[in-house]
ROVORO-147459 format. One record per residue: residue number from 1; residue in three letters; chain; x, y, z of N, C-alpha, C in turn. Coordinates in pm, 1 decimal, decimal comma, always signed. Each point is the difference from the previous one (the first is absolute). Example, Ala and Ser with C-alpha at 12.3 -4.5 7.8 and 13.67 -1.06 7.14 Angstrom:
% ROVORO-147459
pos;code;unit;nc1;nc2;nc3;cac1;cac2;cac3;cc1;cc2;cc3
1;Ala;A;+1319,0;-569,0;+780,0;-89,0;+119,0;+0,0;+90,0;+120,0;+0,0
2;Ser;A;-35,0;+105,0;-72,0;+82,0;+119,0;+6,0;-77,0;+109,0;+73,0
***
This chain:
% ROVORO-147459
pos;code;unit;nc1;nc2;nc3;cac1;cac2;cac3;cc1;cc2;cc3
1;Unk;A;+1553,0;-836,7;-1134,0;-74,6;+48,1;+117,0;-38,2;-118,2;+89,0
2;Unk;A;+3,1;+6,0;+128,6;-21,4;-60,3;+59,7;-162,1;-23,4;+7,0
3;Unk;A;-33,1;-127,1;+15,3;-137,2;-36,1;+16,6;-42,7;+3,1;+161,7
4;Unk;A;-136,7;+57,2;+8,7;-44,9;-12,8;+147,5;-144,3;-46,4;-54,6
5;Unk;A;+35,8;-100,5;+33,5;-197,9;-61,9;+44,2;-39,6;+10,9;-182,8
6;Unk;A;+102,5;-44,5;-117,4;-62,7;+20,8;-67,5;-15,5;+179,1;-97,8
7;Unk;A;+18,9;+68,4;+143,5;+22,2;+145,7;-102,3;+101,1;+67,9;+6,9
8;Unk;A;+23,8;+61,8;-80,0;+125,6;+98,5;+34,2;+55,2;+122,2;+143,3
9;Unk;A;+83,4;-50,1;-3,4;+70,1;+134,4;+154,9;-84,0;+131,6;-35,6
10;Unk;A;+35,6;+5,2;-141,6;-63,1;+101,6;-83,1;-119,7;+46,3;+21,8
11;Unk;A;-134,5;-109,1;-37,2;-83,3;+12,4;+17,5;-46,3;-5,3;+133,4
12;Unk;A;+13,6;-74,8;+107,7;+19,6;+64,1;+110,3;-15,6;+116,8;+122,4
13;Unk;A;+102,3;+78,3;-107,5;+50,4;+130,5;+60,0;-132,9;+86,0;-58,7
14;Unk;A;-25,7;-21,1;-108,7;-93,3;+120,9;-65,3;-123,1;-25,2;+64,5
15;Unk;A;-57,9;-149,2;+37,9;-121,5;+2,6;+72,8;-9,0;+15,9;+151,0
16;Unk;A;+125,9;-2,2;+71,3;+24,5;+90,4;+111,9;+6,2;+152,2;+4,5
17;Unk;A;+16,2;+24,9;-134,6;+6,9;+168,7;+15,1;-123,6;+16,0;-44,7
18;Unk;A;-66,1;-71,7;-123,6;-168,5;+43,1;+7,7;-43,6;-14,2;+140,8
19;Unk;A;+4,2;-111,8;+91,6;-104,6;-1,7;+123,0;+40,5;+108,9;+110,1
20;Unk;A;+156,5;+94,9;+9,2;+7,5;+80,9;+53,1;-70,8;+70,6;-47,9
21;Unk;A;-5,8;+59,7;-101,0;-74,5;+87,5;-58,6;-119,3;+27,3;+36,7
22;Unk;A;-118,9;-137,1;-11,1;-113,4;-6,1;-1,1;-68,4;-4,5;+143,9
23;Unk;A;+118,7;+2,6;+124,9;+4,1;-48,9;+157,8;-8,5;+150,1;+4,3
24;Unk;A;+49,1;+63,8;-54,3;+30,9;+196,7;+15,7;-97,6;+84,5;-39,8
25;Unk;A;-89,3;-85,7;-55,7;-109,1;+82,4;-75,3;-131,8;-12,4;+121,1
26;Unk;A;-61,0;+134,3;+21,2;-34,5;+62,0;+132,9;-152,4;-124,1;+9,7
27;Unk;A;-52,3;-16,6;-151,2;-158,5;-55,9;-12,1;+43,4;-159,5;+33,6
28;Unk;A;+79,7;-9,2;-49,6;+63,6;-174,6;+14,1;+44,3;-15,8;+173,6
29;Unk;A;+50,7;+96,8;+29,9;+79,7;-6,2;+150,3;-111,9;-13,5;+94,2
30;Unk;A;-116,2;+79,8;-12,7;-132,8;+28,2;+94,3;-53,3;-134,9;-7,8
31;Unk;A;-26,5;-122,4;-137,6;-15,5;-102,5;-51,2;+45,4;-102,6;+122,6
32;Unk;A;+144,4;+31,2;+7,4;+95,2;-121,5;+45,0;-25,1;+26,2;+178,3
33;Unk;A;-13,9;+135,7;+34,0;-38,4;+15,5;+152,6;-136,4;-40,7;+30,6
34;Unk;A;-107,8;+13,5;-68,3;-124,0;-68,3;+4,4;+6,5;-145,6;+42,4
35;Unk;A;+56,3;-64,7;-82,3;+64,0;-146,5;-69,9;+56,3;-69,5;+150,0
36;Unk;A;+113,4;+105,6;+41,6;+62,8;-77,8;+120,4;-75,1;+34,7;+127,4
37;Unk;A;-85,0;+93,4;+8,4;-118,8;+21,8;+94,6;-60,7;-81,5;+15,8
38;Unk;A;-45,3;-61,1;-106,5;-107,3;-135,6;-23,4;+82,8;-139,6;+34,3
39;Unk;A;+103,1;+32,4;-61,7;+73,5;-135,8;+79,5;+61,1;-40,8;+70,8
40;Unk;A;-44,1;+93,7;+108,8;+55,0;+51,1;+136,2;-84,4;-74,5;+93,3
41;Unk;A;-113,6;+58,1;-58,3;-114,7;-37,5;+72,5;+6,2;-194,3;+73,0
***
């Protein structure tokens, strides 16, 4: 397997599909629009 930064392509991929995941989730999403409201400002 190819190494990136130390971790796997592998591993990688699965913590890109957890943070889709967790970007999709409605309480986390309201979180992240708050978040860029504020750092908008």
């Amino acid at each position: 397997a190819q190494m990136f930064g130390g971790i796997s392509r592998e591993r990688v991929r699965q913590l890109e599909t957890q943070a889709i995941k967790r970007l999709k989730h409605p309480a986390r999403a309201k979180k992240l629009a708050e978040l860029r409201d504020y750092l908008e400002e």
